[in-house]
matplotlib code that plots the C-alpha trace (Angstrom):
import matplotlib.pyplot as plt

x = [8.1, 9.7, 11.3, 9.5, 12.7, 13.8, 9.9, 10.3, 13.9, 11.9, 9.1, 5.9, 4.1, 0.4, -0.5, -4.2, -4.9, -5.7, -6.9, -7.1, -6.3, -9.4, -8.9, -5.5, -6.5, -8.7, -6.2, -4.0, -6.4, -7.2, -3.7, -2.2, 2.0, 2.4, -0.1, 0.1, -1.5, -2.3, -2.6, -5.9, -7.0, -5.9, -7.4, -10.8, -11.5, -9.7, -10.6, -13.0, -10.4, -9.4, -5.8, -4.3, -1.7, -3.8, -2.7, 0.8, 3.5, 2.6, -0.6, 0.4, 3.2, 0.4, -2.0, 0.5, 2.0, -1.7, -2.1, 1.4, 0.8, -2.1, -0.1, 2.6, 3.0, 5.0, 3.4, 4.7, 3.3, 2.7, 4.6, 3.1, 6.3, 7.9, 6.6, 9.0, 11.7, 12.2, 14.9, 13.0, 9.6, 12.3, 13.0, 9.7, 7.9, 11.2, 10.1, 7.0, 6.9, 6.6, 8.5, 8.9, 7.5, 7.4, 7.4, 7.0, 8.2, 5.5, 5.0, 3.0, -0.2, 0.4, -2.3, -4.1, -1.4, -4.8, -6.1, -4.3, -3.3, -0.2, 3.0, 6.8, 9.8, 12.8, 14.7, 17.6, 15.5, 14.0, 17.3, 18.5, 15.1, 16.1, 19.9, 18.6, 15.8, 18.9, 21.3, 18.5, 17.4, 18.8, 17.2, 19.0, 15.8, 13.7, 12.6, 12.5, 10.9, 10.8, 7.2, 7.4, 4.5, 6.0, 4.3, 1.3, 3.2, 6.8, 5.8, 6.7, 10.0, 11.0, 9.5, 12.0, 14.8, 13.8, 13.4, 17.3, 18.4, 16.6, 17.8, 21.3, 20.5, 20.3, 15.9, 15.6, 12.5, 10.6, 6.7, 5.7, 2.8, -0.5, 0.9, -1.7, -1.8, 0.3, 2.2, 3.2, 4.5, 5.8, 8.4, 8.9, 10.0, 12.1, 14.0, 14.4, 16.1, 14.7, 12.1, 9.3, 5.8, 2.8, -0.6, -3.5, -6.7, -9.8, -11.8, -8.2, -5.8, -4.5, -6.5, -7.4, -4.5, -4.3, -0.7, 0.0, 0.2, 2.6, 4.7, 5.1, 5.9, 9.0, 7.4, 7.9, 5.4, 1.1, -0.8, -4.8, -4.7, -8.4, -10.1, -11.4, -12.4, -14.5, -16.2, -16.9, -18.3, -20.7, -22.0, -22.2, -23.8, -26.5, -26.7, -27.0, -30.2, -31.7, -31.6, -32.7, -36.1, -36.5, -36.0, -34.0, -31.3, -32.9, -32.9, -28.9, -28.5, -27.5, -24.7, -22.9, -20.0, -20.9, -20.0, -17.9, -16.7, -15.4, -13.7, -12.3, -10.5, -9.3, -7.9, -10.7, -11.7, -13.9, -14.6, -10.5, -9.2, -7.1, -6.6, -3.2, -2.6]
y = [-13.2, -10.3, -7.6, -4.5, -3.0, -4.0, -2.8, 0.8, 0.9, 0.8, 3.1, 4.0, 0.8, 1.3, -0.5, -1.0, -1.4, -4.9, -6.2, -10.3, -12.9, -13.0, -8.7, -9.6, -12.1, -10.2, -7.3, -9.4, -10.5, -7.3, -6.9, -4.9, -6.0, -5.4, -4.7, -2.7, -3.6, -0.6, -0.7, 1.1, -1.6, -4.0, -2.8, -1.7, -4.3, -7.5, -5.7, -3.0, -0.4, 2.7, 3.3, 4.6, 1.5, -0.7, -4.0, -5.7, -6.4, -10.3, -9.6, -7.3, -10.0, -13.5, -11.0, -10.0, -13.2, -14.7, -11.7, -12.6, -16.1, -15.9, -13.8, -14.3, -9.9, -8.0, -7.1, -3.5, -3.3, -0.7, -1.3, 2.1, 3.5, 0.2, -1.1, -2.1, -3.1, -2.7, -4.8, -7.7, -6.1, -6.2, -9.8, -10.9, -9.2, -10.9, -14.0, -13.6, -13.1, -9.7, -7.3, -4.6, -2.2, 1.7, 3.1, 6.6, 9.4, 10.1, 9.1, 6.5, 5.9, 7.4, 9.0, 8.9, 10.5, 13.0, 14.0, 16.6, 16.3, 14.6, 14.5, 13.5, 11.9, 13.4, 12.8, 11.9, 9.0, 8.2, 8.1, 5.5, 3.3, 3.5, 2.2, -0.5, -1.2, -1.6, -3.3, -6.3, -6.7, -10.2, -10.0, -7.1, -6.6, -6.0, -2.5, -0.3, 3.4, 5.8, 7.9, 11.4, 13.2, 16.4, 18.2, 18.5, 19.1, 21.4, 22.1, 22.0, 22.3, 20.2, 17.5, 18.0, 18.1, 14.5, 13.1, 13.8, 12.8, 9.3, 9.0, 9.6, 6.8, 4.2, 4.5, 3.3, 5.6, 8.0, 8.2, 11.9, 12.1, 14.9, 16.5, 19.1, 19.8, 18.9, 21.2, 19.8, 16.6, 18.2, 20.3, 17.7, 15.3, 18.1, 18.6, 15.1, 12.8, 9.5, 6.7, 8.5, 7.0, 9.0, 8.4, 8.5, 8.3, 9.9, 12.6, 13.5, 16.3, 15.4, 16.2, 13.1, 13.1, 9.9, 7.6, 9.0, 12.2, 11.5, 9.2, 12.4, 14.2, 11.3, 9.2, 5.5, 4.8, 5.0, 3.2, 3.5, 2.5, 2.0, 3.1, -0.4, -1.2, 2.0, 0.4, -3.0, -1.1, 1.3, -1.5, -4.3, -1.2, -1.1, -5.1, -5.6, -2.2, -4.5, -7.9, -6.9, -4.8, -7.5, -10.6, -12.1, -11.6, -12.5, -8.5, -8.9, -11.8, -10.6, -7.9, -11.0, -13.1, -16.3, -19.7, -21.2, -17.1, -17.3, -21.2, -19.8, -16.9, -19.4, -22.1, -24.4, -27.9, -28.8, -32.6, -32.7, -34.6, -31.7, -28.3, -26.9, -23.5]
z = [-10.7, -11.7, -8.7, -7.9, -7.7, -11.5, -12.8, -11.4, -12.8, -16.1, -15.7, -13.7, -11.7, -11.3, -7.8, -6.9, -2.7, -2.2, 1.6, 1.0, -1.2, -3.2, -4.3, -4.8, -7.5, -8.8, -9.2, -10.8, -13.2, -14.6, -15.3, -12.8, -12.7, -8.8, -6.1, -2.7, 0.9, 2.9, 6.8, 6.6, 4.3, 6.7, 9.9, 8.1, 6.2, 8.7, 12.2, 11.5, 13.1, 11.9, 10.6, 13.7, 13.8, 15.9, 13.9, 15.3, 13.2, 13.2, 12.1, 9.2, 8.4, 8.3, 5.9, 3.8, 3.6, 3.0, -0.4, -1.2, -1.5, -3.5, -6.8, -8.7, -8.8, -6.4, -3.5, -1.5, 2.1, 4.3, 7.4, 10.0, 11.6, 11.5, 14.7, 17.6, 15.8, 12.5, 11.6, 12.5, 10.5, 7.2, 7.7, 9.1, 5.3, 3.4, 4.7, 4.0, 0.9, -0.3, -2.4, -0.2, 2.8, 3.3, 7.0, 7.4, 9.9, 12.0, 16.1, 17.3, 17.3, 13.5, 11.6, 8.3, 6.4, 4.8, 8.6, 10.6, 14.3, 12.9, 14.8, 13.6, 14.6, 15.1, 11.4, 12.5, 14.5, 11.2, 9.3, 12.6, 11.8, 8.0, 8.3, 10.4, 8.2, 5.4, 7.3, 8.4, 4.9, 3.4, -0.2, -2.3, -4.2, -1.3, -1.9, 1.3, 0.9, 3.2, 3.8, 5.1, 5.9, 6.6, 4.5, 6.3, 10.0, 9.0, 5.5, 1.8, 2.1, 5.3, 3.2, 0.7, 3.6, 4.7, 2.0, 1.0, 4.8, 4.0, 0.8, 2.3, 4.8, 2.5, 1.1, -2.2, -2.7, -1.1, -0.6, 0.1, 1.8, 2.0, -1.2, -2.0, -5.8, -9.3, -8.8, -5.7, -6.8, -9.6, -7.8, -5.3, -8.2, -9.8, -6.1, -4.7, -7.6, -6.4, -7.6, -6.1, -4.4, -5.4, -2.9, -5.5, -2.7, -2.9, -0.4, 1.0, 0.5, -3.1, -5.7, -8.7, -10.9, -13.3, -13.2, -16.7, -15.5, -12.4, -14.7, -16.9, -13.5, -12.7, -10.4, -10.5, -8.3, -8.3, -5.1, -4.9, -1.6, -1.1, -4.1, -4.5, -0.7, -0.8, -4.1, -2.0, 0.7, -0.5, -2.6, 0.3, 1.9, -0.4, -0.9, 3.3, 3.4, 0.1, 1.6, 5.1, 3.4, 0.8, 3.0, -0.5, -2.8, -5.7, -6.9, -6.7, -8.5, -11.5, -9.8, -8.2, -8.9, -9.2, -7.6, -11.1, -11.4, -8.0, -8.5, -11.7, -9.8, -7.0, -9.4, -8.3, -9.5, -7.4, -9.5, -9.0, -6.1, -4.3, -4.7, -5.9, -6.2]

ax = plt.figure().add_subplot(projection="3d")
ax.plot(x, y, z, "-o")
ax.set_aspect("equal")
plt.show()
């Protein structure tokens, strides 16, 4: 498997959201090189909570390890504010497999980095919560990015300002946050000389830019955090409204996956004798 770190050295990494094993497969599949797990995708889609941090770290650390497992891609994670200790979150995520984590500079209970209401740490405390992050981390290529969502609390230009105080305290990339238009990132890419994280949801503040377009801009980086959990769900939606009028699926039939599609995508014999993945 080849390091997250070494692919954005090269160019611009697409990364779809994935929540379990099975999307991450699927992901994969399509031909995606490296995949991210959000923490709203996790507490939505594992919990039904919103992403206000409810999930602990060893709960974020057995999923991730679960859609690490299941890919032979880089997986980056979203690790909130870092939780109680961070050090420990960095080795906890080495160990379980994944490529690497961002944690971002906001106060707990965080927010959905597109709602307002937000609040920050002091960034100096995130620059103490960085070098620790650094200092814990065994595996050189473990990739540890700092998120700041000043933009939408100090402004524009505090954004900028953190994001060089993180840089100097040891991030290997930097994920602004609540970025409002191309312009925007652009400018933020032409003042903070970094490999650069670009948040590509939908129905928030940033407006639908494709990843060609930021990797013109310099970024190294494209999540879709949730692009394809919102797909699932509206259609699930529609399936669960069909089958409870209906009393059967048969009028679905035809939209599902089926039972050899879904061995296929697990590795699956089931005439073999055990499974190996």
């Amino acid at each position: 498997m080849k390091s997250l770190r070494s692919m954005i050295r090269r160019g611009c990494v697409a990364m779809p959201g994935v929540f379990n094993g099975a999307t991450a497969r699927l992901a994969e599949r399509a031909g995606f090189r490296a995949l991210y797990v959000s923490g709203a995708g996790l507490g939505n889609a594992t919990a039904g909570v919103p992403d206000i941090g409810l999930l602990s770290r060893d709960e974020v650390v057995q999923l991730a390890g679960y859609i690490a497992k299941a890919v032979r891609v880089p997986v980056l994670v979203d690790a909130d504010t870092g939780f109680d200790n961070v050090s420990r979150t960095v080795r906890e995520l080495e160990a379980a497999g994944v490529a690497g984590m961002h944690i971002e500079d906001q106060t707990f209970p965080k927010r959905c980095g597109h709602l307002g209401g937000k609040s920050l740490i002091p960034a100096r405390a995130m620059c103490r919560k960085l070098r620790a992050a650094v200092k814990a981390r065994r595996d050189r290529d473990f990739v540890i990015i700092a998120r700041t969502d000043a933009r939408g609390v100090e402004g524009f230009d505090a954004a900028v300002g953190r994001a060089r105080q993180y840089l100097a305290a040891g991030a290997d990339g930097i994920f602004p946050e609540g970025l409002e238009s191309k312009a925007e990132f652009a400018e933020f890419a032409r003042q903070v000389k970094a490999p650069l994280l670009a948040n590509m949801t939908e129905f928030g503040k940033t407006p639908i830019i494709t990843a060609r377009e930021f990797e013109r801009m310099g970024y190294r980086m494209v999540i879709f955090p949730m692009s394809a959990f919102r797909v699932s769900m509206k259609a699930m939606d529609e399936f669960y409204r069909s089958l409870r009028r209906a009393g059967s699926q048969k009028p679905w039939l035809k939209r599902m996956q089926t039972r050899a599609e879904l061995y296929e995508l697990l590795g699956y014999d089931p005439n073999a004798k055990e499974w190996r993945p």
